[in-house]
N, C-alpha and C positions, 0 to 999 in steps of 0.2 A: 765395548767399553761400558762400564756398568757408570750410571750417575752417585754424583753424593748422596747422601742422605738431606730428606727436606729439615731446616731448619724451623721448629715448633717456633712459634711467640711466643715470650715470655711476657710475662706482666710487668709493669713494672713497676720497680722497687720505692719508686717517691708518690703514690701514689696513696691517698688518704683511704682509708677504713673507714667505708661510709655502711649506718649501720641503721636499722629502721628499728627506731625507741619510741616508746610509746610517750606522748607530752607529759604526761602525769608524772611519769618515773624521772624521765630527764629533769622535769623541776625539784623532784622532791631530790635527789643528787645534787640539783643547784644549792637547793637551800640547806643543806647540808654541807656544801664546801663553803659557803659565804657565813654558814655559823661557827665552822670549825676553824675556819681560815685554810683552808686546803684551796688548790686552783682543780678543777672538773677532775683532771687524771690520776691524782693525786687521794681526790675522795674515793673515786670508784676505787682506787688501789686499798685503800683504808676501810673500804664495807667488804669489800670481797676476803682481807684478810683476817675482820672478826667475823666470817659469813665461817672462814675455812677454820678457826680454832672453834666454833662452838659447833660445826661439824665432826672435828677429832674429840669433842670434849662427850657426842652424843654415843658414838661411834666407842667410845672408852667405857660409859658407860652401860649399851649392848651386849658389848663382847669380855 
């Protein structure tokens, strides 16, 4: 008789994204969500999305 197979662990799911940032950046992110009125995720969500049109905008110009 052959055994199951081992179940692997899985991570899990409610577990925070812990992420090693450097003090400078995480403040200068602060004080840009406390200027804009954005909350932390909210900002990051908002640089990263004028990070990616002035990347298509280079990227346009390129090619």
């Amino acid at each position: 008789m052959r055994k199951p197979p081992a179940k692997t662990k899985r991570p899990v799911r409610s577990e925070r994204l812990e992420a090693k940032v450097d003090p400078r950046l995480y403040a200068a992110v602060e004080a840009f969500a406390i200027a804009k009125g954005h909350t932390l995720s909210s900002a990051v969500y908002a640089i990263l999305l004028d990070w990616q049109k002035l990347e298509r905008h280079r990227a346009a110009r390129r090619g």
